[in-house]
C-alpha positions in Angstrom: -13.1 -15.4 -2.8 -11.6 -17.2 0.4 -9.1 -15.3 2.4 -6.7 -16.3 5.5 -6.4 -15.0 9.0 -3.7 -15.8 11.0 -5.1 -16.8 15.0 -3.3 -17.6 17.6 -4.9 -20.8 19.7 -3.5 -20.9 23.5 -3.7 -24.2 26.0 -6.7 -22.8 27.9 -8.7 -19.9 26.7 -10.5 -19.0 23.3 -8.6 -18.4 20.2 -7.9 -15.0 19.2 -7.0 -12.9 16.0 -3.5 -11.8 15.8 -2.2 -8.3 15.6 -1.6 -7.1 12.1 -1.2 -8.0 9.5 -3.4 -10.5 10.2 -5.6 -10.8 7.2 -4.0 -12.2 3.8 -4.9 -12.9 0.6 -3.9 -16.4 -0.2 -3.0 -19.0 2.7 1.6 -19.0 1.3 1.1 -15.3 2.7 -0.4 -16.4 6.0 1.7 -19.0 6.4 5.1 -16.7 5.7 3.4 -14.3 8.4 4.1 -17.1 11.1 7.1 -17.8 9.9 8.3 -14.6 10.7 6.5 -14.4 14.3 7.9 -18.0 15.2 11.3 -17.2 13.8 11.7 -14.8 16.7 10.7 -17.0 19.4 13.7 -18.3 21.6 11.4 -19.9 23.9 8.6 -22.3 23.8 4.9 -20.6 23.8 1.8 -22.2 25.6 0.0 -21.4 22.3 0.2 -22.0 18.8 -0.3 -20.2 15.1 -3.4 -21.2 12.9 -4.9 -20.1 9.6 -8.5 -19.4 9.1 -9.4 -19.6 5.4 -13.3 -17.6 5.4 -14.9 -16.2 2.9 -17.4 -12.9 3.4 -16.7 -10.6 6.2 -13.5 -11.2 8.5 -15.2 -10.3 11.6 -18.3 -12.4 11.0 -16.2 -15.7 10.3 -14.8 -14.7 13.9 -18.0 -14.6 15.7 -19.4 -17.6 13.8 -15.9 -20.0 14.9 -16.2 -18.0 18.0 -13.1 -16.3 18.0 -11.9 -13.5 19.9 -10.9 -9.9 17.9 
């Protein structure tokens, strides 16, 4: 069964997990979840919001796309 992560992907670094809730359980939830973070923002970021649909273990999908948790 394929769940979502939200990451967050800056300019220059490695992408990283957000801070929870940042595991979901279909990709409309994920998707809501940066809604609300960006809705708060009053400034441009040098990063932006992704999802990561994996299936299996949440930190294993990480290591494998090599992101940071």
């Amino acid at each position: 069964m394929t769940r979502f992560a939200v990451i967050r992907v800056p300019t220059s670094g490695p992408p990283a997990l957000i801070a929870e809730p940042n595991d979901f359980a279909t990709e409309a939830d994920a998707e809501a979840r940066i809604a609300a973070i960006e809705g708060k923002q009053i400034m441009p970021h040098h990063t932006y919001l992704d999802i990561l649909g994996y299936d299996g273990g949440l930190q294993d999908a990480l290591l494998r796309k090599g992101i940071l948790f």
